[in-house]
Each structure stands twice: as C-alpha cells, then as structure tokens.
C-alpha positions in Angstrom: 61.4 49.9 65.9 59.2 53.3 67.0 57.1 54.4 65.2 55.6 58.5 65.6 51.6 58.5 65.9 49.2 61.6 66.1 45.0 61.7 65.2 44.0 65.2 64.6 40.6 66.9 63.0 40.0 69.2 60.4 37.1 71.2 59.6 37.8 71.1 56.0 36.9 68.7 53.1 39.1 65.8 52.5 39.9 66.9 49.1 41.3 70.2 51.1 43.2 68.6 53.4 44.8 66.4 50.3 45.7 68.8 48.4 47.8 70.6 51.5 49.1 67.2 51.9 50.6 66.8 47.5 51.2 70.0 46.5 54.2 71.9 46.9 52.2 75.0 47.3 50.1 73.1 50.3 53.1 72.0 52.2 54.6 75.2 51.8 51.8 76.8 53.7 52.0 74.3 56.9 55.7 72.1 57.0 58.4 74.5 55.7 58.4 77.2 53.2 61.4 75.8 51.4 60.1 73.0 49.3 60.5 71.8 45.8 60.7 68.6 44.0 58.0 66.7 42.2 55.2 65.2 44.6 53.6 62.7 42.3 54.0 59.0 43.0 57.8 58.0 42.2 59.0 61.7 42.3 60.9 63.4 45.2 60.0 66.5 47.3 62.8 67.8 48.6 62.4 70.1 52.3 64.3 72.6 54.0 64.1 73.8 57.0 66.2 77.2 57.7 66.0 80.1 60.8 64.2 82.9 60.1 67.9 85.1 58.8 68.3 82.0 56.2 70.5 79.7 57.8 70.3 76.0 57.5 69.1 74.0 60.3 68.6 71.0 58.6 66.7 69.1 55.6 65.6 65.9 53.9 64.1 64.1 51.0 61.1 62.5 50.5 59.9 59.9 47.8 56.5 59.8 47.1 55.7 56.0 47.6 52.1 56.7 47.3 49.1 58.7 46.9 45.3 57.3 47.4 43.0 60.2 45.8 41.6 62.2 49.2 42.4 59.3 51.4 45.9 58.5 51.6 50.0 59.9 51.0 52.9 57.7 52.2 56.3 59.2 51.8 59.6 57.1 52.6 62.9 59.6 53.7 65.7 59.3 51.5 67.8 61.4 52.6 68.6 63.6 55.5 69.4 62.8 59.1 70.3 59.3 59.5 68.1 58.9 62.3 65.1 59.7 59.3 66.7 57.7 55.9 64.3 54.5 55.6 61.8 55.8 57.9 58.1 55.8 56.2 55.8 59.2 56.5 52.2 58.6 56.5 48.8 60.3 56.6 45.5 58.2 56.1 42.3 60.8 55.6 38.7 59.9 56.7 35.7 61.8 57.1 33.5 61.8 60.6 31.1 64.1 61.8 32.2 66.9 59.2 35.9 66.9 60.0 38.5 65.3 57.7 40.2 63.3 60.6 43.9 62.5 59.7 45.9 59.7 61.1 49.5 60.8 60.9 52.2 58.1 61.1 56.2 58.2 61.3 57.1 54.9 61.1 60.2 52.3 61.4 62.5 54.5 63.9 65.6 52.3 64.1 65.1 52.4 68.0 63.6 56.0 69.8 66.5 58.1 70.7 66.0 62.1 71.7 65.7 63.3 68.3 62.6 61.0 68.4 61.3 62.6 71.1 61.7 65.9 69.8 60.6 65.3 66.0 57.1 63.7 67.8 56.4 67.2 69.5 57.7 68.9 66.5 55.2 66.7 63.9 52.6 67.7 67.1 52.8 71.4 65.5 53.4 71.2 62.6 49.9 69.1 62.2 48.4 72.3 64.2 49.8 74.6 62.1 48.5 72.0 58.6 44.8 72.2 60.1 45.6 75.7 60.9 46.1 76.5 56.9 43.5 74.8 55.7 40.9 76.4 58.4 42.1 79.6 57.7 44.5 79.9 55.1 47.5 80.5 57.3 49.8 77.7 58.7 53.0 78.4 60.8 55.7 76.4 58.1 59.1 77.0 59.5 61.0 79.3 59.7 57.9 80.8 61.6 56.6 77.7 63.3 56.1 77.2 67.1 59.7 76.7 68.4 59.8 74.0 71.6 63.1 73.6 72.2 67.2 74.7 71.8 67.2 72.2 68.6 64.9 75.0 66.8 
C-alpha cells in the first residue's frame, strides 16, 4: 500500500482551519467549487471537479468516517476513480507556535501508480490554496486551481 503525506502551517485558529475542512461552504473555497452532500459524520460529500467552460474532468464521493471537534476529519472514498474507492482521506490539526499545523494523509493506495504521483502534487496545491482561504479569504478550488500537468 502507498499512502499520500503532506505537513503544512496555517496562520489561522484551529477552529478556522476546521471549519474549511466540514463545511461545504469551506471546501468550496479551497478543493473544488462543485460540492454538495451532507458533511457530518455518516453523511456523504459528494465533489466535482470540472474545466473552467463546465466540462467534467472527473469526481468522487466521500463518507464522512469522522470528525474530532478542531482536531481531526477522516473521510473514506466511495466512489470515483478506482485507483481512489477504499482509500482513507485524513487531516489531524494541532496548534504550534501560532499556526494550526495540519497533517494531511491519503492513505491505503492499492500500490503507487502515476495517478499517485500526480494526485500527491495535486493535494500539494490544493493544501496551498486551503491555507491560502483561510489566510485571506481566497483559495484557488478548481476549476481555477494551479494546473501542473496535461491531466488538468
């Protein structure tokens, strides 16, 4: 198994970062501005990604396996690319030195192929562009996020 593993800091409160983390509003700002669903523990969020004219490049669903109040959210993909159904999303919150330090995990990859390669650079700016929205207010969620290779 591979697993997908970033550590990034916030200058925010915990309970800011949380909230960008459980609310369809939040992840609207900073993953993809297509999202709906029900983010409370049990429910599911369902996220699409489309180019910037409307077409579909791709989407999945998430289950919300867990949420610890301003410390933890653990999602497990239900559906969507079959590199991504069974794999566990995860992002553990601690506070140091006045940053909200976030320990983001994509776990239990069947084996790393490309598309692993490409969704670890891809969760690379998509956590920029989370810290990036709640800093400033204003994220890059696709369709207008940072485009790295001919897969986006």
């Amino acid at each position: 198994m591979a697993d997908i593993l970033h550590r990034i800091g916030i200058k925010a409160p915990t309970k800011q970062v949380y909230n960008a983390l459980t609310t369809l509003d939040g992840l609207a700002h900073w993953w993809t501005e297509d999202v709906k669903g029900d983010a409370r523990v049990g429910g599911k969020i369902e996220f699409r990604f489309l180019t910037k004219t409307g077409e579909l490049l791709g989407g999945m669903v998430m289950e919300v396996q867990g949420l610890g109040e301003n410390k933890d959210v653990r999602w497990r993909c239900v559906e969507g690319p079959a590199e991504w159904v069974g794999t566990d999303i995860t992002f553990e919150l601690s506070e140091q030195d006045g940053q909200t330090i976030v320990l983001f995990g994509h776990r239990n990859w069947r084996e790393a192929t490309e598309s692993t390669y490409h969704c670890s650079m891809k969760w690379a700016t998509f956590l920029l562009s989370l810290r990036e929205y709640v800093e400033t207010g204003t994220g890059k969620p696709s369709p207008h996020d940072l485009k790295i290779d001919n897969w986006n």
